[in-house]
C-alpha positions in Angstrom: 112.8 75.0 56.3 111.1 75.4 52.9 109.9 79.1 51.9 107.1 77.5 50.6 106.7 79.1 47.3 109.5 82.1 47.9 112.6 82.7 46.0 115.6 85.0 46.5 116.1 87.1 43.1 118.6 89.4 44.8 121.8 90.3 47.0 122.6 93.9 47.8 124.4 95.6 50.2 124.0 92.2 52.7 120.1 92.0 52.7 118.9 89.3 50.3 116.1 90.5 48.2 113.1 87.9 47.8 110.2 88.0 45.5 106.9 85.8 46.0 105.9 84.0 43.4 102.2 84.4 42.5 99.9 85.1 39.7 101.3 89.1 40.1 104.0 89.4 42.1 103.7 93.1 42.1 100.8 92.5 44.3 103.3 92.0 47.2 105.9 94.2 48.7 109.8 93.2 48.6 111.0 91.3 51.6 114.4 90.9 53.4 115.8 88.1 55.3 116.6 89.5 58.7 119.8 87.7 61.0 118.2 84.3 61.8 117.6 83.8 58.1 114.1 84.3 58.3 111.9 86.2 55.3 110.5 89.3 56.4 107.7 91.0 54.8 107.3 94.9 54.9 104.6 96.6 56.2 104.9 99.9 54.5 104.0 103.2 56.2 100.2 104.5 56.6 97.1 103.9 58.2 94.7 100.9 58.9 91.3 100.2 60.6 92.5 99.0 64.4 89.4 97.2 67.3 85.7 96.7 66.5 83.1 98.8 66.4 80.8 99.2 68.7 78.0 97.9 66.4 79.4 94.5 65.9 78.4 92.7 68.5 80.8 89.8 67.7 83.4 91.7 69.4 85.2 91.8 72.8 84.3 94.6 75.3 88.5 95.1 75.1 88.4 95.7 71.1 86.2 98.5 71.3 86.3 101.3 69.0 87.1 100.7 66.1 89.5 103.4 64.9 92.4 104.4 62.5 95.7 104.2 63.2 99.0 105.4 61.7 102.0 103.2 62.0 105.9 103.6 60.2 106.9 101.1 58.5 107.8 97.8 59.9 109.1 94.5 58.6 107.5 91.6 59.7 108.4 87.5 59.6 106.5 86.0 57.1 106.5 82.7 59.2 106.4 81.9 62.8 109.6 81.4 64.3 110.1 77.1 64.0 112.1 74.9 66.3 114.8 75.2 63.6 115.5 78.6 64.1 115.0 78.3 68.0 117.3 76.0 67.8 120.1 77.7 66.4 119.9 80.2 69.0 120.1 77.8 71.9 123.1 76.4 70.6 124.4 79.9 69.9 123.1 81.2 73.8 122.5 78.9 75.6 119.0 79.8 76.7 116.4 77.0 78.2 114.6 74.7 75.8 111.3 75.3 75.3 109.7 72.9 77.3 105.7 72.3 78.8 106.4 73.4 82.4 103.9 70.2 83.6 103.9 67.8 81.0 106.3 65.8 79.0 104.0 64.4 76.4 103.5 68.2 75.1 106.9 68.9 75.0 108.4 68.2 71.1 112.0 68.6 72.1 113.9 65.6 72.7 116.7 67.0 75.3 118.8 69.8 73.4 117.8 68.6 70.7 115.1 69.0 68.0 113.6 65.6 65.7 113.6 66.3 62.2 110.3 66.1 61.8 109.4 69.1 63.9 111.8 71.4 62.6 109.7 73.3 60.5 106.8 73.3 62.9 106.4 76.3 64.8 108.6 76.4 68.4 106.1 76.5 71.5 106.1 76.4 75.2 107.8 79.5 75.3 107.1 82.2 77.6 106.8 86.1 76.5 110.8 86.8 78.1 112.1 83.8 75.6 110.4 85.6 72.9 111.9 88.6 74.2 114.9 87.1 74.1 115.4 85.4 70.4 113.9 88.5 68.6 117.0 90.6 69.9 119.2 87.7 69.8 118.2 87.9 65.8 118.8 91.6 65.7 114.7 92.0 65.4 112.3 92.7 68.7 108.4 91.5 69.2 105.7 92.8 66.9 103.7 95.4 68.8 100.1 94.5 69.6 99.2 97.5 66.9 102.0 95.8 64.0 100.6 93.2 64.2 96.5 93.6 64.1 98.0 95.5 60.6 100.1 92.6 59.3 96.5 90.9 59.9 93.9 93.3 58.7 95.7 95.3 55.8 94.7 98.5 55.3 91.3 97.4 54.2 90.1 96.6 57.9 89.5 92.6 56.6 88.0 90.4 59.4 90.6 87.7 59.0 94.1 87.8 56.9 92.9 86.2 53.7 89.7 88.6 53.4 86.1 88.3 54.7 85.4 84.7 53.9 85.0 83.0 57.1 87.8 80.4 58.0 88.3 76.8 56.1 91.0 74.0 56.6 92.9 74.9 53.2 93.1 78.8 55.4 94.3 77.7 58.7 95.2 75.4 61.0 92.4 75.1 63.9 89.7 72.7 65.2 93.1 70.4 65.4 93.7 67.7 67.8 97.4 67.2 69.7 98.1 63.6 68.8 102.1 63.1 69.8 102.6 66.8 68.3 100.3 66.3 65.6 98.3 69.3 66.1 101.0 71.6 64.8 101.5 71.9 61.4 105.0 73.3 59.3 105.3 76.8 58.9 103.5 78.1 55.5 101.4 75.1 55.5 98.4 77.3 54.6 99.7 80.2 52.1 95.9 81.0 51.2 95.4 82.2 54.0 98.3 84.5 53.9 97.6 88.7 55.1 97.6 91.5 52.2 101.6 91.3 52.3 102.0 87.6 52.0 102.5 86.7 55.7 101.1 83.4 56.9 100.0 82.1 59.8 99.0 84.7 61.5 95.5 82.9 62.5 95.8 79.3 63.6 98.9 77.0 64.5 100.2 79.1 67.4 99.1 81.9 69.5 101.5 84.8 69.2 103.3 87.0 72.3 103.4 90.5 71.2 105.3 92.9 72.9 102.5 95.1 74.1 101.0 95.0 78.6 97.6 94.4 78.3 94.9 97.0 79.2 91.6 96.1 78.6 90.9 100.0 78.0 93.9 100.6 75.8 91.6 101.0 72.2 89.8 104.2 74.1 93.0 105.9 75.3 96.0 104.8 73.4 97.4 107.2 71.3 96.5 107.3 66.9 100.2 107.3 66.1 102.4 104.3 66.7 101.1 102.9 69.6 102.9 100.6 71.7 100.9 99.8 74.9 101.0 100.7 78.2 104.0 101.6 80.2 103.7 98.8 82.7 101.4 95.9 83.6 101.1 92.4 84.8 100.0 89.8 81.5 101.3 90.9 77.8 98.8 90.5 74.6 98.7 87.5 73.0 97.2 87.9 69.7 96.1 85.2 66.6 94.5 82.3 67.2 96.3 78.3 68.1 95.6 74.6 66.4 92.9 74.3 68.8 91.4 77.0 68.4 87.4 77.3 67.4 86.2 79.6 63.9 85.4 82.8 66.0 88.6 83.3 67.9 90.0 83.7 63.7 88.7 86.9 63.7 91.9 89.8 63.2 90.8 91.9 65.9 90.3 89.7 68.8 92.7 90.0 71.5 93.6 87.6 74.7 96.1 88.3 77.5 98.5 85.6 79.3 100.7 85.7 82.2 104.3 86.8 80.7 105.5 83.6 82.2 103.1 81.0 80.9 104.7 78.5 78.2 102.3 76.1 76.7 102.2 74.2 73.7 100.2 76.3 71.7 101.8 79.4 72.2 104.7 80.7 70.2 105.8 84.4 68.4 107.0 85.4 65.3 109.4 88.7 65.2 109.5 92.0 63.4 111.7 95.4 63.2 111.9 98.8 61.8 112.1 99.1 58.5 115.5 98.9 57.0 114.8 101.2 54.4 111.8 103.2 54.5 109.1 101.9 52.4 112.1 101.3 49.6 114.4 98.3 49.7 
């Protein structure tokens, strides 16, 4: 899969060292490669701007307030997890393919197995347990819902990853069409539209399971410090925004909720995990 404009510059202690290369690269944080081989951007320690407030009426009655919220450091995929990867760990497991429940024709595997030409394409039709299931298979877990609205906003509170400017083409990939799997697009695809720490695609290509139950009343009562959703529920948070998705579902606060068994083909995950290191690697 190409790192799209990533290079390693270092190997210590087992963790390869990576360094984005941009105008100022001191502008982004170090990353490690976590099990599956997959770049992992930290997220270091502090506090960011979670939900909407109550003013702006452009959000959901289930982002509301807007407050701030402390959260350790994390490490977070840069990239959604692709076919490629997926692939590696059905060959190493044994777990199902991911495959549209309904329909064939929305289904990009062929068998087992995965065409070239989608390898670097984000996996889909995969349900929030298969999720589940490769992020500890890769020594990682699933973002929580609160990780991840932070990998999106920064600690500026943006509207969207890239900033306030309101979503283009060269930013994201939505207002697509699925034409033989042509709505998808390779991971990194879009690296101006890439969060404060230089992880991409977190609006647009695939939706993204989170760990998190869903509560539409979890913003009033969750707790300020590392919040990780309620104890028990019946649909999980989805979070970010899929191929087909419309300009207003961009926005890095909106949420959504899906049945923890529903696999479709616009609906994938990317993983994180504690940080190795602190906020030091």
């Amino acid at each position: 899969m190409p790192l799209h404009g990533w290079i390693c510059s270092l190997l210590l202690g087992g963790l390869i060292l990576v360094a984005p290369l941009v105008a100022d690269p001191s502008e982004l944080p170090p990353t490690v490669t976590g099990k599956d081989g997959a770049p992992m951007s930290l997220i270091p320690t502090g506090e960011f701007l979670m939900g909407t407030a109550l003013s702006n009426r452009d959000g959901g009655r289930d982002e509301y307030p807007e407050r701030q919220i402390y959260l350790d450091a994390f490490d977070m995929d840069i990239y959604e997890v692709t076919n490629g990867r997926y692939l590696e760990f059905v060959q190493a497991t044994g777990h199902r393919i991911p495959e549209h429940p309904r329909d064939k024709k929305l289904t990009l595997w062929q068998g087992s197995t995965v065409p070239d030409a989608f390898k670097d394409h984000p996996v889909a039709n995969v349900d929030w347990y298969d999720a589940d299931a490769f992020c500890r298979w890769a020594g990682k877990r699933l973002p929580t819902e609160a990780e991840w609205e932070r990998a999106a906003r920064g600690t500026t509170g943006r509207r969207f990853p890239w900033g306030n400017a309101e979503p283009t083409r060269t930013l994201a990939n939505y207002l697509n069409q699925w034409r033989n799997g042509a709505g998808l697009e390779p991971v990194g695809s879009h690296p101006q539209g890439a969060s404060q720490e230089g992880v991409q695609d977190l609006e647009g290509n695939v939706w993204e399971w989170v760990a998190d139950w869903y509560d539409a009343h979890y913003y009033e009562k969750g707790p300020n410090r590392n919040p990780k959703g309620p104890t028990e529920g019946t649909r999980k948070v989805i979070r970010g925004s899929g191929w087909e998705s419309e300009a207003p579902l961009l926005r890095s606060a909106h949420r959504l909720n899906s049945d923890p068994r529903n696999r479709n083909h616009s609906l994938g995950f990317r993983c994180a995990m504690d940080a190795v290191i602190g906020n030091v690697r």
